[in-house]
C-alpha positions in Angstrom: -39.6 69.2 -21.6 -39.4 65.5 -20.7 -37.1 64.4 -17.9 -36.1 60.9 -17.6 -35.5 58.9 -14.5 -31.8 59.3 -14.1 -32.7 63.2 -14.3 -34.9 63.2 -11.0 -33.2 60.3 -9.7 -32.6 62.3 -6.0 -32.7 65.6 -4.5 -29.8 67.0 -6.7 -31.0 66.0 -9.6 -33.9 67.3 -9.1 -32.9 70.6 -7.9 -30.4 70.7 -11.6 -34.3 70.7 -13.3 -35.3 73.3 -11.3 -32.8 75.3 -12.7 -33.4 74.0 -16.2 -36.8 74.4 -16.2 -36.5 78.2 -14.6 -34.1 79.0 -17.3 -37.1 78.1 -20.0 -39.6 79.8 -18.5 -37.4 83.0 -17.9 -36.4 82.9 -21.8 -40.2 82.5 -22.7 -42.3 84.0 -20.1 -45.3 84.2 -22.3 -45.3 80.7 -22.8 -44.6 78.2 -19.6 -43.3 75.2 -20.1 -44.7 71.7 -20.0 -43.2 69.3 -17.7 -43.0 65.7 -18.0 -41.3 63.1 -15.8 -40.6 59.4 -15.4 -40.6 57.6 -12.2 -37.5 57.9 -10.2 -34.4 56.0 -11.0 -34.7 52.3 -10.8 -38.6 52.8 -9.7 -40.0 51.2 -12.0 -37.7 48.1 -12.1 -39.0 47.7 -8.1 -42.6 47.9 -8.8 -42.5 45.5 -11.4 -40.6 43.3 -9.0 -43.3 43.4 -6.5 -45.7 42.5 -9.5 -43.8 38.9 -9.7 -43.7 39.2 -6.0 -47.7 39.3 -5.6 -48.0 36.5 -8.4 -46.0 34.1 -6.8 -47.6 34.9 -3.5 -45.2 36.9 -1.1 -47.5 39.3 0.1 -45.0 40.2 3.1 -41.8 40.8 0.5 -44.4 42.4 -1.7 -45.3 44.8 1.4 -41.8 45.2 2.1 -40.7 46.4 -1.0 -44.0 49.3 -1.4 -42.5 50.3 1.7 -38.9 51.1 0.7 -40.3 52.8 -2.2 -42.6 54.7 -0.3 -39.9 55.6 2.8 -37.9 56.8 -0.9 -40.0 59.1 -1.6 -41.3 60.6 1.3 -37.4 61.5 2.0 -37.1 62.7 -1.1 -40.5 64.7 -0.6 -38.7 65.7 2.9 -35.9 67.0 1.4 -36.9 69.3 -1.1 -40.5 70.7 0.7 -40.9 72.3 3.5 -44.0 73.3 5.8 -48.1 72.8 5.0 -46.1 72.1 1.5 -44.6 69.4 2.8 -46.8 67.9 5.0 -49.4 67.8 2.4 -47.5 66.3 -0.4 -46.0 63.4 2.3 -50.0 62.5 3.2 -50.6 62.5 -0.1 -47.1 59.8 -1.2 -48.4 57.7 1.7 -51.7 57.3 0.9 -50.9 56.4 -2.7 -48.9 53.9 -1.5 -50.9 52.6 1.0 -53.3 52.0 -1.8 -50.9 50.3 -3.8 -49.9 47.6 -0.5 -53.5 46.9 -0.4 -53.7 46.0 -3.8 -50.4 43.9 -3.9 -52.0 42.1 -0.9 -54.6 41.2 -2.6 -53.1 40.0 -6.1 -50.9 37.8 -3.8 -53.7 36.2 -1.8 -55.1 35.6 -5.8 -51.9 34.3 -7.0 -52.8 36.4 -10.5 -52.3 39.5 -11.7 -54.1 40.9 -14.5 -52.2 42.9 -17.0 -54.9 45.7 -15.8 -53.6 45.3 -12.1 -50.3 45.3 -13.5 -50.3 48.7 -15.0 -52.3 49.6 -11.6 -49.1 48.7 -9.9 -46.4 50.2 -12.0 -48.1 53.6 -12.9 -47.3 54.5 -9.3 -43.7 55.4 -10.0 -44.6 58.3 -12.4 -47.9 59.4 -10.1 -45.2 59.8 -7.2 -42.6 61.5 -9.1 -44.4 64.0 -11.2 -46.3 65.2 -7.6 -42.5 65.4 -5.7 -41.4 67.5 -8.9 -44.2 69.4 -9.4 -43.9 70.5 -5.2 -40.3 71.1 -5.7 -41.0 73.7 -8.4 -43.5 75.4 -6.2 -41.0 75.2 -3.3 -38.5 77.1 -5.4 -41.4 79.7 -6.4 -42.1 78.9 -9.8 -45.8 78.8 -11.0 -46.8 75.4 -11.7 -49.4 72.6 -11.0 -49.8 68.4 -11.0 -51.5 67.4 -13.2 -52.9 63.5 -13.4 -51.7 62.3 -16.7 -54.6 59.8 -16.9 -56.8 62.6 -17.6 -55.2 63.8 -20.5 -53.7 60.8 -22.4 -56.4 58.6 -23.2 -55.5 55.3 -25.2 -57.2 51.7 -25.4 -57.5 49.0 -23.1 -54.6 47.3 -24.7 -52.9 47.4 -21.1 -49.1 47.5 -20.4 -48.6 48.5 -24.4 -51.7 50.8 -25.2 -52.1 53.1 -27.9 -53.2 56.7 -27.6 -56.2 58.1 -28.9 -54.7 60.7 -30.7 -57.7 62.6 -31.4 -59.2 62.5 -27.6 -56.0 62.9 -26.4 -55.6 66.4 -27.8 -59.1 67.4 -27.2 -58.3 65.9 -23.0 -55.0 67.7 -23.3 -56.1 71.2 -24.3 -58.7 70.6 -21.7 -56.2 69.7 -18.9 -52.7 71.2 -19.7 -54.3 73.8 -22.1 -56.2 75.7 -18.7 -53.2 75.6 -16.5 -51.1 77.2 -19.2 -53.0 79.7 -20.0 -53.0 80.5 -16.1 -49.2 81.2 -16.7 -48.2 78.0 -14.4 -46.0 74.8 -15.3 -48.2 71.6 -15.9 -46.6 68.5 -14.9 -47.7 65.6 -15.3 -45.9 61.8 -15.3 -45.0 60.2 -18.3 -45.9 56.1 -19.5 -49.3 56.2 -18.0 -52.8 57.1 -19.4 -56.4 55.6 -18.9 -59.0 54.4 -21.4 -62.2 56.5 -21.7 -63.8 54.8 -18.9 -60.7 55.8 -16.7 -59.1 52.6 -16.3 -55.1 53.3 -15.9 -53.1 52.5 -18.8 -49.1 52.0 -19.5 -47.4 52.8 -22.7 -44.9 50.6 -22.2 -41.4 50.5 -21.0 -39.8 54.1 -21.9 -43.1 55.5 -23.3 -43.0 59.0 -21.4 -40.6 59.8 -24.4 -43.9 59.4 -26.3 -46.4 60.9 -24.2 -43.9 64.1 -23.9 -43.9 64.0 -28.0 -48.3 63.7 -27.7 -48.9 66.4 -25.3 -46.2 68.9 -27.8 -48.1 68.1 -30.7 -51.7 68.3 -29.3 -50.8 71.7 -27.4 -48.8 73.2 -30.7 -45.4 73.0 -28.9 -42.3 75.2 -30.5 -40.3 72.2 -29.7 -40.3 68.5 -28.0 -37.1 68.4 -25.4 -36.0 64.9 -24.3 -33.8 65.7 -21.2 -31.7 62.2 -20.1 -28.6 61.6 -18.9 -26.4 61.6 -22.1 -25.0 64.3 -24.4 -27.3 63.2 -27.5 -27.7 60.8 -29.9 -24.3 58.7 -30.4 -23.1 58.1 -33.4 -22.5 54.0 -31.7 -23.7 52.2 -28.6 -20.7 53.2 -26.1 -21.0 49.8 -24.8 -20.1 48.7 -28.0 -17.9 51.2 -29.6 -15.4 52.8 -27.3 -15.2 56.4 -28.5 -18.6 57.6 -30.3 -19.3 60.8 -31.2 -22.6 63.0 -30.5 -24.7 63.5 -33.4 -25.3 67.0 -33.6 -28.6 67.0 -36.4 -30.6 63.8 -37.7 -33.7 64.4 -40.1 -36.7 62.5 -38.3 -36.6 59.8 -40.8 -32.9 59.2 -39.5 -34.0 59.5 -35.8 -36.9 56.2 -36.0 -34.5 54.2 -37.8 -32.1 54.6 -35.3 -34.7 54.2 -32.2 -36.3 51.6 -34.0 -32.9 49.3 -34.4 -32.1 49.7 -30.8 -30.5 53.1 -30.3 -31.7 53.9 -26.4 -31.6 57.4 -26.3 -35.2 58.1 -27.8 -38.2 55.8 -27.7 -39.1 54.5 -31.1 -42.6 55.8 -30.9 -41.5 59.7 -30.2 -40.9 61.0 -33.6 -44.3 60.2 -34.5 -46.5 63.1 -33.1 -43.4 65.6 -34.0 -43.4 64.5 -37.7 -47.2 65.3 -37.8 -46.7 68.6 -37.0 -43.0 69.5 -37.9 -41.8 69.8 -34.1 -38.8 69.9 -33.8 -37.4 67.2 -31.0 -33.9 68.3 -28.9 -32.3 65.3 -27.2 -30.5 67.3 -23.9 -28.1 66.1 -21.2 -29.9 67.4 -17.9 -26.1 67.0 -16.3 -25.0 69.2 -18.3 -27.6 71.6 -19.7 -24.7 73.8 -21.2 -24.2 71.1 -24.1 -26.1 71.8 -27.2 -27.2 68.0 -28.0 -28.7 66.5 -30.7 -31.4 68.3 -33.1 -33.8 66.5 -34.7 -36.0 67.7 -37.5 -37.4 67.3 -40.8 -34.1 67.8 -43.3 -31.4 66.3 -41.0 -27.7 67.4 -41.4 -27.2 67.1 -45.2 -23.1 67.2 -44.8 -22.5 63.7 -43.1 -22.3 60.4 -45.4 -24.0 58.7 -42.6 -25.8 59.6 -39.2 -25.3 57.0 -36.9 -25.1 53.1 -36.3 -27.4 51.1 -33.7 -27.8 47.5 -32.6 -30.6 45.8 -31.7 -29.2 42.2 -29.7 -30.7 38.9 -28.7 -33.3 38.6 -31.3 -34.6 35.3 -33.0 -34.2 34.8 -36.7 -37.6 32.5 -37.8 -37.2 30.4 -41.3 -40.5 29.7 -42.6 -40.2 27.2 -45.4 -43.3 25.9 -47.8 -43.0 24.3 -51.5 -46.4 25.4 -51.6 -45.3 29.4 -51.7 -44.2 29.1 -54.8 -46.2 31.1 -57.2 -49.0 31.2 -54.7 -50.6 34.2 -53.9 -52.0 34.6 -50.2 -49.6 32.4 -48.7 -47.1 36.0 -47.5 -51.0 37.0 -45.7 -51.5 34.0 -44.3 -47.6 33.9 -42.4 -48.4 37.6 -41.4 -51.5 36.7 -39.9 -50.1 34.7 -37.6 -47.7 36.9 -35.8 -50.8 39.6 -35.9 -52.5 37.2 -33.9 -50.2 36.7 -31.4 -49.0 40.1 -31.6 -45.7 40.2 -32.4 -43.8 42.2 -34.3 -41.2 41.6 -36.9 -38.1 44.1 -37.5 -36.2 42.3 -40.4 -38.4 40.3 -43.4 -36.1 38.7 -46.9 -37.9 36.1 -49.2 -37.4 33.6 -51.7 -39.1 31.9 -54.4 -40.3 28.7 -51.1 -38.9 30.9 -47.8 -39.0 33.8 -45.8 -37.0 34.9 -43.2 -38.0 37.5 -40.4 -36.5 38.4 -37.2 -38.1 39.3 -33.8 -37.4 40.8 -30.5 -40.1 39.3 -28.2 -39.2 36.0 -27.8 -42.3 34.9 -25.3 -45.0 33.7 -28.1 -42.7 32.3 -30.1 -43.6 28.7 -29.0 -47.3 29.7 -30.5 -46.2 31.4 -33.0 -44.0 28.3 -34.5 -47.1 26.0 -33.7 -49.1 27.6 -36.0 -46.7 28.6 -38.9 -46.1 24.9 -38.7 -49.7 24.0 -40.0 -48.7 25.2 -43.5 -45.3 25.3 -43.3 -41.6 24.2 -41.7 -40.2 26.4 -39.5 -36.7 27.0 -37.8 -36.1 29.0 -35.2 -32.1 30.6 -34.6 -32.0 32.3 -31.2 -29.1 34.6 -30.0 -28.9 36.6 -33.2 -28.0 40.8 -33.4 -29.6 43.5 -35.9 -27.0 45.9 -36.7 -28.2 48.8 -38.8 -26.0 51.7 -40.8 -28.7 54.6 -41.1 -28.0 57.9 -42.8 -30.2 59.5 -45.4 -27.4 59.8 -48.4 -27.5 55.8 -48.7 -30.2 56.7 -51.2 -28.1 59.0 -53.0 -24.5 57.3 -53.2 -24.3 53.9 -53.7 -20.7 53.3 -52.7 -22.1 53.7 -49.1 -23.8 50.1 -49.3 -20.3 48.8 -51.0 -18.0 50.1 -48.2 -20.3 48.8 -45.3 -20.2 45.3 -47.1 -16.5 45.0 -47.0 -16.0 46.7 -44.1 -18.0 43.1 -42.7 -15.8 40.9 -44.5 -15.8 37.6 -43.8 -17.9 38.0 -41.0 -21.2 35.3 -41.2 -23.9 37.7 -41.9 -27.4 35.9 -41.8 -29.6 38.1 -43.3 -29.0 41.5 -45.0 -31.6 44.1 -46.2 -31.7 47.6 -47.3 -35.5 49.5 -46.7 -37.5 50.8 -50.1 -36.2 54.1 -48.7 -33.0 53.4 -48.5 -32.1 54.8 -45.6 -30.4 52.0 -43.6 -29.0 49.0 -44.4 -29.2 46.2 -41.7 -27.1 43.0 -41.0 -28.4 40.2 -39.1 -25.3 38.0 -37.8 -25.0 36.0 -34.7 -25.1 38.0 -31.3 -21.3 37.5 -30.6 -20.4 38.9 -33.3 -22.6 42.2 -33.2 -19.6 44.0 -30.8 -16.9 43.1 -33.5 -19.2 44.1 -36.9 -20.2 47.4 -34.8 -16.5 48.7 -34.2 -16.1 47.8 -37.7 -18.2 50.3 -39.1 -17.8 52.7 -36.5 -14.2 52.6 -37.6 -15.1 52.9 -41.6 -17.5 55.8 -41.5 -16.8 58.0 -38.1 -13.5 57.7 -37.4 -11.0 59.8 -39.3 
């Protein structure tokens, strides 16, 4: 059971996954729960904040800000403990965070920060919420126990984006999770963070404790992952964009990446991954209101709708790389693919020509090297302030007039690029960024709305 931030945002929220995760454990009292949390609410936005802080040299804002995090959670701690409880779990927030002001003081006195001391600095939100949830469920008498994530997710040095060890991972996991639950008591740990083998702390990246939640189910042989956030489900459009979606009640997993992949915010793109391996199925749940059944996802998806969803991916860069010398050359696709390796970006949309290729991409901040060295062999043209919108259902495969009506439905709307996956399960549009809000409602209006 993975809660995100908005779901232990304060005290109340808190105290709704209480009663969640009581409810779980009182339907399966043989088998307890695993608990996973993100930091609080806007947490890790702040820590990162003090990270720009310390590199530009502010050690007193830097301070300042630890210590309105840390006067946060000690309230919250406050709040929800009470006694020897309490008091240990408040000495235990402060001295975390005291730890963390020295560092900041001393990345600002540096100037530098280190994408190691960066992930020092940002794994604090899930330490400190994970411990404050973990107390809360002893408070309210159920059986469970913290549990430091680093010791059971073990990935590779690549810090702020690193990939688990799948293999030590589980064997750490068993270890770790495996000997509290067979205690009968609750594990909970944080989500986003890890360590390599040598125990140097480790981030995921940005909305990774989807993925760790989807790890530790897998390793530990979980009947099901359970993402709890602050929506009903998967959407059938971006609300922002669409004005009345619809919940998605079933998606196959194959439906589910596409969707995460392509910008859909509800699931990280990465979580599928460890459920596929071993058939888990993964429930997306609305910890506001726990009565609603959400959005199951597993291996054959809901073989009744035409389509499962739409999502948008916005402010991506379409790159033109243009050489005579491609033609009828083999090598020259490896050599153009090397280059974004190197720098290691990745590309979401890819069409070619006989001299051309066209790719789009989401991180922006290499681009300067990227274009430098594509330039060496090639020309290249960059387009900023493009949108990937992306129709995704599993029939596309099966009934071709799904590709036609999506087509028309864009008509005479400037599409860019266009491309439709060997497995034909999404087609995607590329078209500029103002646009993507108009195309959307478009095809929200030809395939879900009645």
């Amino acid at each position: 059971m993975k809660f995100g931030g908005t779901s232990v945002a304060d005290a109340r929220a808190i105290g709704r996954v209480v009663d969640i995760v009581r409810q779980q454990r009182d339907a399966q009292p043989a088998r307890p729960p695993i608990v996973v949390v993100s930091a609080l609410s806007k947490v890790t936005d702040g820590l990162i904040r003090t990270v720009q802080l310390a590199r530009d040299g502010q050690a007193d804002d830097a301070a300042a800000l630890v210590r309105q995090l840390c006067d946060r959670h000690t309230a919250l701690a406050n709040g929800l403990t009470s006694g020897a409880r309490r008091d240990g779990l408040v000495a235990e927030l402060r001295h975390q965070f005291d730890e963390l002001t020295g560092l900041v003081h001393a990345l600002a006195v540096l100037r530098e920060v280190s994408p190691r001391s960066h992930d020092a600095v940002v794994a604090t939100g899930e330490l400190a919420s994970s411990r404050i949830v973990a107390a809360a469920f002893a408070e309210a008498a159920l059986a469970s126990e913290w549990v430091d994530a680093r010791q059971a997710m073990i990935t590779d040095d690549e810090h702020t984006l690193a990939a688990p060890d799948m293999g030590a991972s589980c064997e750490q996991s068993r270890t770790h999770i495996g000997s509290v639950l067979s205690r009968g008591r609750i594990p909970v740990l944080g989500g986003f963070i890890g360590a390599t083998p040598r125990g140097i702390t480790t981030t995921l990246g940005r909305g990774g404790s989807d993925y760790s939640a989807a790890i530790f189910g897998a390793c530990l042989d979980a009947d099901e992952i359970q993402i709890w956030t602050d929506v009903d489900g998967m959407l059938t459009a971006d609300p922002r964009m669409v004005p009345d979606p619809v919940v998605v009640p079933q998606l196959s997993f194959g439906e589910a990446s596409e969707l995460a992949y392509f910008g859909a915010k509800v699931l990280h793109p990465a979580t599928i991954l460890p459920a596929v391996s071993k058939n888990i199925p993964v429930r997306i749940l609305n910890s506001h209101q726990p009565r609603n059944p959400g959005t199951l996802i597993t291996a054959e998806g809901r073989p009744d709708a035409p389509l499962a969803a739409l999502a948008c991916k916005r402010d991506v860069t379409v790159v033109d790389i243009t050489s005579t010398r491609m033609f009828m050359a083999h090598g020259f696709l490896r050599r153009l693919f090397e280059v974004f390796e190197r720098f290691r970006t990745a590309v979401d949309v890819v069409t070619t020509s006989e001299v051309s290729v066209s790719v789009t991409v989401d991180d922006g901040r290499r681009l300067p090297d990227i274009a430098a060295a594509l330039q060496e062999f090639s020309q290249v043209a960059c387009e900023p302030q493009m949108a990937i919108v992306s129709v995704v259902g599993e029939r596309l495969h099966d009934d071709p007039t799904l590709f036609a009506r999506a087509i028309t439905a864009l008509d005479r709307m400037p599409l860019r690029l266009v491309s439709q996956a060997a497995s034909r399960r999404n087609i995607t549009f590329v078209l500029r960024d103002q646009d993507a809000p108009a195309a959307m409602a478009r095809l929200h209006a030809e395939f879900f709305q009645s």
